[in-house]
N, C-alpha and C positions, 0 to 999 in steps of 0.2 A: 558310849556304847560298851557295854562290859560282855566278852564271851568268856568265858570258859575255857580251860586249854587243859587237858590231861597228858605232862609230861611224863616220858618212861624212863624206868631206873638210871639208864644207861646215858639220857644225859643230864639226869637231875644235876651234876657236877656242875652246872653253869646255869642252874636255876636256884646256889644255894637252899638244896638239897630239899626244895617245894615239887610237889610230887600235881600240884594244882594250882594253875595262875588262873587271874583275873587278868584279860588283857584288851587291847583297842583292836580295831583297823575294821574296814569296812569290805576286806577280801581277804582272801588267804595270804598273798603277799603283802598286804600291809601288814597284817598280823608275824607275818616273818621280820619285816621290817622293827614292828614295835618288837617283840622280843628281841632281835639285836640290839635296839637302843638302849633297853630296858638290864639286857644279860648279855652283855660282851662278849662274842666268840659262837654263839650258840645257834648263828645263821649257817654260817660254813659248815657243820655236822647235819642239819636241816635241806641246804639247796646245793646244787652245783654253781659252777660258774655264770651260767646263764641265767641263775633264781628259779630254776625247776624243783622237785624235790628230788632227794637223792635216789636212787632206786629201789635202797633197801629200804626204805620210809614207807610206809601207809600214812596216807591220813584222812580223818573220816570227820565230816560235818553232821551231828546230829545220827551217827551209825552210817550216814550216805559216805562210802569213795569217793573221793573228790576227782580220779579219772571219770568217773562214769556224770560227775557234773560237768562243771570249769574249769577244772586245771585249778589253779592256782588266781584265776581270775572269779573262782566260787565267791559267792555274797555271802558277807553274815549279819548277823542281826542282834541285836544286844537278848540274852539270854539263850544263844547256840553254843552247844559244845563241839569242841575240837578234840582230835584223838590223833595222838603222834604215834604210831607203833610200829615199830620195829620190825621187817620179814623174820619171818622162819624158816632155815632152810635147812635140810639133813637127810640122814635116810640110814 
């Protein structure tokens, strides 16, 4: 099952500098899981210790927030895209 994953700038550093993976897993956290296996280092910037997302993380299945899904237990489906973005905060 191939999704889609739209990584941001900030950690392309540990996706050798791919701005768009093709990646596995049948939830969100398997999909954290496959990119750890995949791009060494790149879960720990992604989840806290428990495997939540970080807080300043959005991430969206298909445009949907994945709080207002599953959490992290969100389904995907081969041809859903993922979006890792980054909060914005300032004033």
């Amino acid at each position: 099952m191939a999704v889609k994953v739209l990584i941001p700038t900030a950690l392309q550093k540990f996706t050798n500098n791919e701005a768009t993976l093709e990646c596995n897993g049948s939830n969100i956290s398997e999909l954290f899981d496959f990119l750890e296996k995949t791009y060494p280092g790149i879960k720990s910037r992604l989840c806290d210790e428990e495997g939540k997302p970080r807080r300043f993380l959005n991430l969206y299945v298909n445009s949907e927030d994945i709080r207002f899904l599953d959490g992290t237990e969100t389904s995907l489906k081969d041809g859903d895209e993922v979006s890792i973005v980054p909060a914005v905060a300032g004033g």
